[in-house]
C-alpha positions, 0 to 999 in steps of 0.5 A: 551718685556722682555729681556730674551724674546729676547733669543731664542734656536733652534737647528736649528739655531746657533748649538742649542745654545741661540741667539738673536731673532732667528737671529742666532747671538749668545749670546756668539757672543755678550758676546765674543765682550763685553770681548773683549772690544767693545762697544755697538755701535761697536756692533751694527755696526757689526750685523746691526740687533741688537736692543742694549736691544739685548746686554742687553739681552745677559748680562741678560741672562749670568747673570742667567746662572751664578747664581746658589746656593751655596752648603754646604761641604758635611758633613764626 
């Protein structure tokens, strides 16, 4: 399985935004506690039905989402 394989959006599910293996953990969830400075086995502990690429998918996923092109000044 791929580990953007493991991101799922269903707007059924977690308000329509991506989570984790239609578990309804979000992937902001998991990115929240990392920022916060928790550990993947902290992590881990706190959702018992994460798997830890889950968390590694969340960070792949964060890192598409946040590389986008870089645009020239409109020219005058």
């Amino acid at each position: 399985m791929k580990l953007l394989d493991r991101i799922t959006i269903d707007p059924a599910k977690g308000g329509g935004r991506p989570c984790i293996r239609d578990l309804r953990i979000r992937v902001v969830d998991i990115l929240d506690m990392l920022a916060g400075g928790a550990t993947d086995v902290e992590i881990l502990e706190d959702f018992p039905d994460l798997e830890r690429d889950d968390i590694r998918a969340a960070l792949a996923f964060a890192a598409r989402q946040s590389d986008h092109p870089v645009l020239p000044p409109a020219a005058e």
